[in-house]
ROVO-612445 format. One record per residue (C-alpha): residue in three letters; x, y, z. Coordinates in steps of 0.25 Angstrom, whole numbers, padded with zeros to 4 digits, always signed. Example, Ala and Ser with C-alpha at 12.3 -4.5 7.8 and 13.67 -1.06 7.14 Angstrom:
% residues 2
ALA+0049-0018+0031;SER+0055-0004+0029;
% end
This chain:
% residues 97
UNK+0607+0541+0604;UNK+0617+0534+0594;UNK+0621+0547+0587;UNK+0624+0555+0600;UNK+0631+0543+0605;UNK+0640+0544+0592;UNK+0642+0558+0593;UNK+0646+0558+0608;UNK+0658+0549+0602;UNK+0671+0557+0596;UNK+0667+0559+0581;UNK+0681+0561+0577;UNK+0678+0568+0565;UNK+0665+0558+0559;UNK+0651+0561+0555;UNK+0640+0552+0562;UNK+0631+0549+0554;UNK+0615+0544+0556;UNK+0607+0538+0549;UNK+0594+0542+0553;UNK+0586+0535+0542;UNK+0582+0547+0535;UNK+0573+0550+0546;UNK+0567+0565+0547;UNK+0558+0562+0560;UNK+0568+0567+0571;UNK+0583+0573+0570;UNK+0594+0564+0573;UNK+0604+0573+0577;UNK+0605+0587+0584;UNK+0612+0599+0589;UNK+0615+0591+0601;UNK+0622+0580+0593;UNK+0627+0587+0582;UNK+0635+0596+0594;UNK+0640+0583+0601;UNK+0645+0577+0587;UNK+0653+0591+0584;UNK+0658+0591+0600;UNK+0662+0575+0597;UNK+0670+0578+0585;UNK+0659+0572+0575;UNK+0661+0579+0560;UNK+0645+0577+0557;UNK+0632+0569+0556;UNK+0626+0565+0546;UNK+0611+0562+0549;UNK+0600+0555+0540;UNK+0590+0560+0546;UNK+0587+0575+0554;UNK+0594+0582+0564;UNK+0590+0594+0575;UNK+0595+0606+0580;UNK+0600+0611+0566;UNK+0605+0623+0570;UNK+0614+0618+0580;UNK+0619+0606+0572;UNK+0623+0617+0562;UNK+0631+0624+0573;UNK+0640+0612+0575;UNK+0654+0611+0569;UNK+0650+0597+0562;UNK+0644+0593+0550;UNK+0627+0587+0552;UNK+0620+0582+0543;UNK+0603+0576+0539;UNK+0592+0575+0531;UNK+0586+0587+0540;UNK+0581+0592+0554;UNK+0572+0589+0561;UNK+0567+0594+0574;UNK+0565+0580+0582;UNK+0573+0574+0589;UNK+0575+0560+0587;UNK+0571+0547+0598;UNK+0582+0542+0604;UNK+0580+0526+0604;UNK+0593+0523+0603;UNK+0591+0515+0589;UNK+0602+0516+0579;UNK+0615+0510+0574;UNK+0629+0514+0574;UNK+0640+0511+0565;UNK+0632+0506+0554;UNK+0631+0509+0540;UNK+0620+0519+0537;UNK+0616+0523+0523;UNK+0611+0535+0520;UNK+0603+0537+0505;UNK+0612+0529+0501;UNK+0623+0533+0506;UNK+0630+0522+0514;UNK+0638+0528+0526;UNK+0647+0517+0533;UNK+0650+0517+0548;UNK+0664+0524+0548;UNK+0665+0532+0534;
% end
């Protein structure tokens, strides 16, 4: 729920990204999403973990990336964080860069 809730916000040109851990037991992100953030302005998603519905997130007019696809979707549970730093093999990504 916290990336479709990012995503229904104007993205004024930033790329969301979600940290997912790594994970490669469910997607993270899909068509639904990745056509909601192109409709809200967003420029891209970065995803450490998977993503669905590759085919339709390669029809949208944004930039998506992750470590793969995966067919699953994922539990909503509402966990997770925002505007934290995440860090990513190694790479540290601060809220806001």
């Amino acid at each position: 729920m916290l990336v479709r809730e990012f995503l229904e916000s104007p993205g004024d040109g930033r790329v969301l990204v979600v940290d997912g851990g790594g994970s490669m037991r469910c997607a993270l992100v899909g068509g639904n999403l990745g056509q909601l953030a192109q409709n809200m302005g967003w420029a891209g998603i970065v995803v450490n973990g998977c993503i669905r519905d590759i085919y339709e997130i390669n029809g949208c007019d944004i930039g998506v990336r992750a470590l793969g696809p995966h067919p699953l979707k994922s539990n909503k549970r509402g966990l997770g964080e925002k505007h934290v730093t995440v860090n990513i093999v190694g790479t540290i990504i601060h809220d806001g860069e």
